[in-house]
C-alpha positions as CSV (number, residue, x, y, z in Angstrom):
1,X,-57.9,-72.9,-71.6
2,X,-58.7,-74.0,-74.8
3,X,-56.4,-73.7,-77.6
4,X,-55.3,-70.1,-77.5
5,X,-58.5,-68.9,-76.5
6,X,-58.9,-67.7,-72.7
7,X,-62.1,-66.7,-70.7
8,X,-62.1,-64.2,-68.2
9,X,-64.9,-64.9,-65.8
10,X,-66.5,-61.8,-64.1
11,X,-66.6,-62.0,-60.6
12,X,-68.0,-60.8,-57.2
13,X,-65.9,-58.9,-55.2
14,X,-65.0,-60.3,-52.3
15,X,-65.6,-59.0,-48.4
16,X,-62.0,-58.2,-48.1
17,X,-61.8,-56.9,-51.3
18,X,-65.2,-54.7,-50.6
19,X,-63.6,-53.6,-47.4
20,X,-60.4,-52.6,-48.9
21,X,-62.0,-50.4,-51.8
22,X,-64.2,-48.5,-49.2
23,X,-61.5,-47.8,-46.7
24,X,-59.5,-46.3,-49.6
25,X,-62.4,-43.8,-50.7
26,X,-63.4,-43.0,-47.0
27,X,-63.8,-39.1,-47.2
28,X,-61.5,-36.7,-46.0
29,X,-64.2,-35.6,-43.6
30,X,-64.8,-39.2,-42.0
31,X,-61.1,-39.6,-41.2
32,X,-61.1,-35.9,-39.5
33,X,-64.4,-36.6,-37.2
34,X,-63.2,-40.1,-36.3
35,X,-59.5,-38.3,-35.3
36,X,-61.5,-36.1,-33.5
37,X,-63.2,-38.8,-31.7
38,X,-60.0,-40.4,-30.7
39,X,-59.0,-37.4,-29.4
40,X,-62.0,-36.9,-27.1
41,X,-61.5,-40.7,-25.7
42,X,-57.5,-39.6,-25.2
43,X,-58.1,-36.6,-23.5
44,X,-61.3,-38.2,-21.4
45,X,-58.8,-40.8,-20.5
46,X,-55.6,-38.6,-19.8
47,X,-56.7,-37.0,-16.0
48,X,-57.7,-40.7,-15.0
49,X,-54.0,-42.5,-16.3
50,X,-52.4,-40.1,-14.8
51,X,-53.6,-39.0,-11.4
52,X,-54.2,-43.0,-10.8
53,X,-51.5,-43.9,-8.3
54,X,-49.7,-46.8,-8.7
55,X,-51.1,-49.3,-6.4
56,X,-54.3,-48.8,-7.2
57,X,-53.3,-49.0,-11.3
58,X,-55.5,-52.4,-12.0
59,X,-59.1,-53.4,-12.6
60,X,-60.2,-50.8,-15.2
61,X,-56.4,-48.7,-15.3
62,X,-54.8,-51.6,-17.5
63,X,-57.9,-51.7,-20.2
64,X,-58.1,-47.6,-20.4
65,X,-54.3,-47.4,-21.1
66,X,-54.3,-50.2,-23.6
67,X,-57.7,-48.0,-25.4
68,X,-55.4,-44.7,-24.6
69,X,-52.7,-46.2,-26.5
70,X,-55.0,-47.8,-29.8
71,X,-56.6,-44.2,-29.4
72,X,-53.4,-42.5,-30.4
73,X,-52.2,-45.2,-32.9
74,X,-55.2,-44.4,-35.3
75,X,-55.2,-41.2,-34.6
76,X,-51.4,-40.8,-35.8
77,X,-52.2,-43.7,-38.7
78,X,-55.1,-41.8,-40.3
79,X,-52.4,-38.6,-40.3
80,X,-50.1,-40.3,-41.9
81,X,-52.4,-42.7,-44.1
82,X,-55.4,-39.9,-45.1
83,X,-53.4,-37.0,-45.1
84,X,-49.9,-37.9,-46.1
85,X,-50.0,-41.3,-48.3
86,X,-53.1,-41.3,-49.8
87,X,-53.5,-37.6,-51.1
88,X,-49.6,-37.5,-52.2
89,X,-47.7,-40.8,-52.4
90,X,-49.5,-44.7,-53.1
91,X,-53.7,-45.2,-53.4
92,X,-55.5,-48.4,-53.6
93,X,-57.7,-49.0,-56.4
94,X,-60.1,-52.1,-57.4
95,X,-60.9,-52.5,-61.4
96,X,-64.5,-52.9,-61.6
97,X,-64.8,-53.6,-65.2
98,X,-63.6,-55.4,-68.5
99,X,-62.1,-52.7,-70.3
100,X,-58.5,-53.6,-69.6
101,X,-59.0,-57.3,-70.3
102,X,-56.7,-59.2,-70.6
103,X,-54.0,-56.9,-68.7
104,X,-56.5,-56.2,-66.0
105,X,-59.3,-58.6,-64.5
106,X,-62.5,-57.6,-62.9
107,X,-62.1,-57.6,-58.9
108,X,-58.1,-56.7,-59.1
109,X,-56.7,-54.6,-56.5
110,X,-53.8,-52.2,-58.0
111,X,-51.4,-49.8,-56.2
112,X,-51.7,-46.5,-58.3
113,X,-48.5,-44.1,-57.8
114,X,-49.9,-40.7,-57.4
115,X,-46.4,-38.9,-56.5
116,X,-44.8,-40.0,-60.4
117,X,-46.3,-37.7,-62.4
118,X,-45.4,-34.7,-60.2
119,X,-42.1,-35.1,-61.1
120,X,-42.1,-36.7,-64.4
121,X,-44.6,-36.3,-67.6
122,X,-47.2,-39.5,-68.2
123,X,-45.6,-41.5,-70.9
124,X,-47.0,-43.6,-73.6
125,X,-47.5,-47.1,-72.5
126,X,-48.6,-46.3,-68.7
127,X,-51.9,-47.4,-67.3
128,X,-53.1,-44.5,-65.7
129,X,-55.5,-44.0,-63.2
130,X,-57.9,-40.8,-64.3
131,X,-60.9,-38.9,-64.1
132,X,-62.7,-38.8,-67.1
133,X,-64.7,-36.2,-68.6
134,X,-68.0,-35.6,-67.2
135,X,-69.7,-37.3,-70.3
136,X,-68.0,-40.3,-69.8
137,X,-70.5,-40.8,-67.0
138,X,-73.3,-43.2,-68.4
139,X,-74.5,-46.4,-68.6
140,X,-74.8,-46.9,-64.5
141,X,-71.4,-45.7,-64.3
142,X,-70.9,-43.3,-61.2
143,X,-70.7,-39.5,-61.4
144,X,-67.0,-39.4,-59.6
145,X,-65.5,-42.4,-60.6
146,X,-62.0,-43.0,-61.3
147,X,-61.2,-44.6,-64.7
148,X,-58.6,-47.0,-65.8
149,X,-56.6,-47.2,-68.9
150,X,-53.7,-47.4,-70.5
151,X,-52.2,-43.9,-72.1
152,X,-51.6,-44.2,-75.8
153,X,-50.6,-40.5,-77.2
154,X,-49.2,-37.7,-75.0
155,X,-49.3,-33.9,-76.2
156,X,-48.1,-33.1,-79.9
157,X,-48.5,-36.6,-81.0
158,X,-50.7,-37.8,-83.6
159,X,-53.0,-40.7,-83.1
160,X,-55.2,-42.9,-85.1
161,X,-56.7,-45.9,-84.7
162,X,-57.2,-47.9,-88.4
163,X,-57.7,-51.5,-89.3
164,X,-56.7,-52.8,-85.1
165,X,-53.9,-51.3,-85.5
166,X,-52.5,-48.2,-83.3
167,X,-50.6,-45.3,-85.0
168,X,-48.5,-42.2,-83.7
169,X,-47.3,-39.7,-86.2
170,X,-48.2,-42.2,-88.9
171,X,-46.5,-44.8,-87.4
172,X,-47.6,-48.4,-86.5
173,X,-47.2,-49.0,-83.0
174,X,-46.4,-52.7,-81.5
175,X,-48.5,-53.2,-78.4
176,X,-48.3,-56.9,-77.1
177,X,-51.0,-56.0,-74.3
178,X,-53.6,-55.2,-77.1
179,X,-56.8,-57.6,-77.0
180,X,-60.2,-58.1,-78.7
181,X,-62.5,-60.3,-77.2
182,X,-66.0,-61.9,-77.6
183,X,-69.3,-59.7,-78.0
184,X,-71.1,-62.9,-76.9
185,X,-69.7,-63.2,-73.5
186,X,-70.2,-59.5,-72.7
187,X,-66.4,-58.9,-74.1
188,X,-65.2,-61.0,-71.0
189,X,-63.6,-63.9,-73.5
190,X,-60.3,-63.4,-74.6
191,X,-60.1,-63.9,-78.7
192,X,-56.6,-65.4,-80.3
193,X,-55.4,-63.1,-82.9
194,X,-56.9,-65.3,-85.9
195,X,-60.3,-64.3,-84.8
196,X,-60.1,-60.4,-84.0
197,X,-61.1,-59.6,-87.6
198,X,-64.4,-61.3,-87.2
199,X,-64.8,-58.5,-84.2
200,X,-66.6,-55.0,-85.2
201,X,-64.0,-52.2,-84.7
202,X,-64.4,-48.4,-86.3
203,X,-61.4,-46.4,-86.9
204,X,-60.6,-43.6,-84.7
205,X,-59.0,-39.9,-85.4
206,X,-58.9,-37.0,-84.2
207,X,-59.8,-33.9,-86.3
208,X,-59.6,-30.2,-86.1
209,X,-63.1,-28.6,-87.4
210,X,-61.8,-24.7,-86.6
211,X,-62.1,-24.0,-82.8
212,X,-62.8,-28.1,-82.1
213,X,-61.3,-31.1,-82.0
214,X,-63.6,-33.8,-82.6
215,X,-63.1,-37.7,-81.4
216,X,-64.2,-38.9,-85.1
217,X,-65.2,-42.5,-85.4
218,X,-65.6,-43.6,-88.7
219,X,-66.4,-47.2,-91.4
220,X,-66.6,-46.5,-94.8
221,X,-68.4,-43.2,-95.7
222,X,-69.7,-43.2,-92.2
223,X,-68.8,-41.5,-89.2
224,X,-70.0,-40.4,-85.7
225,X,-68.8,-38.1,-83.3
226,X,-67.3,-39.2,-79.7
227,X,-69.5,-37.7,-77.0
228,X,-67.7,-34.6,-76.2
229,X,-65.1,-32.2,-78.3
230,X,-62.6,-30.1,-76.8
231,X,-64.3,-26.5,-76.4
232,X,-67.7,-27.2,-76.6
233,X,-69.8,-28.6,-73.6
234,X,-72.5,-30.3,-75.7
235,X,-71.7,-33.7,-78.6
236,X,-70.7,-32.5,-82.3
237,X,-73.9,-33.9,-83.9
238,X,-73.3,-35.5,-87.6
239,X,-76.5,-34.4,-89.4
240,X,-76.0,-36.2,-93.0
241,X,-73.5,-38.3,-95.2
242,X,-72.3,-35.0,-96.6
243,X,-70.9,-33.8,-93.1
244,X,-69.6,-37.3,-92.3
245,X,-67.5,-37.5,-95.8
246,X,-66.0,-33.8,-94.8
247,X,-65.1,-34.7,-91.4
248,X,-63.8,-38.0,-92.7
249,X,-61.5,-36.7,-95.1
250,X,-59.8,-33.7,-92.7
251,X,-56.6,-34.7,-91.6
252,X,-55.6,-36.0,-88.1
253,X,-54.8,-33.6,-86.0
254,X,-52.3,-33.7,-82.6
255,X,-53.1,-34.4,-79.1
256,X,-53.0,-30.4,-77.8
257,X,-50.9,-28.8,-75.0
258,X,-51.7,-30.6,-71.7
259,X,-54.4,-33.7,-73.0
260,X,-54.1,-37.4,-73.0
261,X,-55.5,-39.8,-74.8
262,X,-56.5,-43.3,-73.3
263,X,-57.8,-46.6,-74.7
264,X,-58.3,-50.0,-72.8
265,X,-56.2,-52.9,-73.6
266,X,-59.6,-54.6,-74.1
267,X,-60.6,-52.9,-77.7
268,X,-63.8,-53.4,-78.3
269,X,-64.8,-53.9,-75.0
270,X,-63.4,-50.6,-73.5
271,X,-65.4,-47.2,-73.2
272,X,-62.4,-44.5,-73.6
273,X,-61.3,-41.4,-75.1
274,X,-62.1,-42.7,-78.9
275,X,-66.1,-42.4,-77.4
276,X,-65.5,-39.1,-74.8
277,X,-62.5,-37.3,-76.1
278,X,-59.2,-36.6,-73.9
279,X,-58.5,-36.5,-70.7
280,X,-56.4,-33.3,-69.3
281,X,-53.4,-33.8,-67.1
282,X,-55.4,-32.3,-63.8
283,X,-57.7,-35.3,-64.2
284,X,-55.0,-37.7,-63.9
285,X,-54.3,-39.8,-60.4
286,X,-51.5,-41.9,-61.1
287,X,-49.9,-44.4,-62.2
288,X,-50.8,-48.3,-62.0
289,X,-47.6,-50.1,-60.3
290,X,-48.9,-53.5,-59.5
291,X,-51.4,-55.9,-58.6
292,X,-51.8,-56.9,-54.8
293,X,-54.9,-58.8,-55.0
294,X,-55.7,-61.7,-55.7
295,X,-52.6,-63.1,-54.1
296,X,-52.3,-65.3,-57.4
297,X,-52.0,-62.4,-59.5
298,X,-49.7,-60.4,-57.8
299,X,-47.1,-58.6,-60.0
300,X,-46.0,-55.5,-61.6
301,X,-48.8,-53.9,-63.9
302,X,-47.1,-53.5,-67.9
């Protein structure tokens, strides 16, 4: 570390780590065909254990019970696991990029809750494990993928984003998790607060342009539009300054009925709703708990 300055070095994943993420996103199908398979070895096995009379129970007997027995562990594990845990209760997830620097580090393993939010709303402040909205899907980034960030304005609420500084319902919000880190090192370096105004950072609204609500990011007399809007499939395209200047001066307008709005801790290095608009409640997964891996960074996830 030097002074208050901290780098965040990207890193490989490791084989555990690797073997951890896939078993977590092993499809549905998989765990049914190799339950299946289990059962075929149990049921192959069941005439032979049984009709095997006890003096003659050795050679071969003892290694088919012990396989008998493993057989209808995993069988009864992936029930549980696949079809219990997983869909309803806890999910493993691994963070596979800088956007919630420094809260989250590349190659962290979290424990999302996925049962909290069927009885209780997402609240402002989570980190919430999502799926974004089909344009959020660029760059390399997989058609499918989950997305990680933290929730910053529920339903009703009005958002901006102006000068680094978070507001709801005009408002200036404290957020100690918030970071801004170095374009130079791929946004991977941590920056102490006397630097972040040397960092690039638009402000952020959202505005109501009569059946849409546009993710408006805007410097100056300048402004572009985030890639999607709500009720239109295609990007709001800003043709000239003209347009820009009218967008710019509408008012914010609320987060609707049933959307989310999501930023990463890591501001300037985090692709989120101010670029590809809210995310609806159906989307969301859960909730981030805590780290499990690396053992070093084990803790609850604020």
């Amino acid at each position: 570390m030097l002074g208050l300055e901290r780098l965040v070095a990207q890193v490989q994943l490791t084989p555990f780590q690797v073997a951890v993420e896939n078993l977590a996103k092993t499809p549905l199908s998989v765990i049914v065909a190799f339950g299946l398979a289990c059962t075929v070895v149990r049921l192959a096995l069941y005439a032979y254990l049984k009709n095997t009379p006890q003096h003659l129970r050795t050679g071969f007997y003892p290694v088919a019970k012990v396989v008998n027995e493993l057989a209808d562990a995993l069988v009864y594990a992936g029930l549980v696991v696949f079809m219990i845990i997983r869909p309803f209760a806890i999910q493993t997830f691994y963070i596979p990029s800088q956007s919630m620097v420094g809260t989250l580090l590349v190659g962290d393993l979290i424990v999302a809750n996925k049962w909290v939010y069927r009885v209780e709303e997402p609240k402002r402040g989570d980190i919430v494990v999502f799926k974004p909205p089909t344009v959020a899907f660029r760059g390399g980034t997989a058609p499918g993928s989950d997305f990680i960030k933290r929730l910053v304005g529920v339903p009703g609420e009005v958002v901006e984003w102006r000068d680094r500084t978070l507001y709801v319902n005009g408002k200036a919000i404290d957020e100690p998790y918030k970071d801004f880190t170095d374009p130079a090192t791929m946004n991977f370096r941590v920056l102490p607060p006397e630097d972040w105004a040397g960092v690039p950072q638009a402000n952020f609204k959202f505005v109501q342009d009569g059946e849409r609500i546009i993710p408006l990011l805007y410097e100056g007399p300048f402004a572009n539009a985030g890639g999607n809007t709500m009720n239109s499939v295609n990007a709001y395209a800003i043709r000239d300054l003209a347009e820009m200047q009218r967008l710019i001066a509408l008012p914010a307008a609320p987060i609707p009925p049933g959307y989310y709005f999501m930023m990463g801790d890591n501001r300037n290095g985090s692709d989120d709703s101010r670029f590809w608009g809210l995310v609806p409640k159906a989307n969301i997964v859960g909730k981030s708990e805590f780290i499990w891996f690396p053992i070093g960074r084990w803790g609850q996830t604020r």
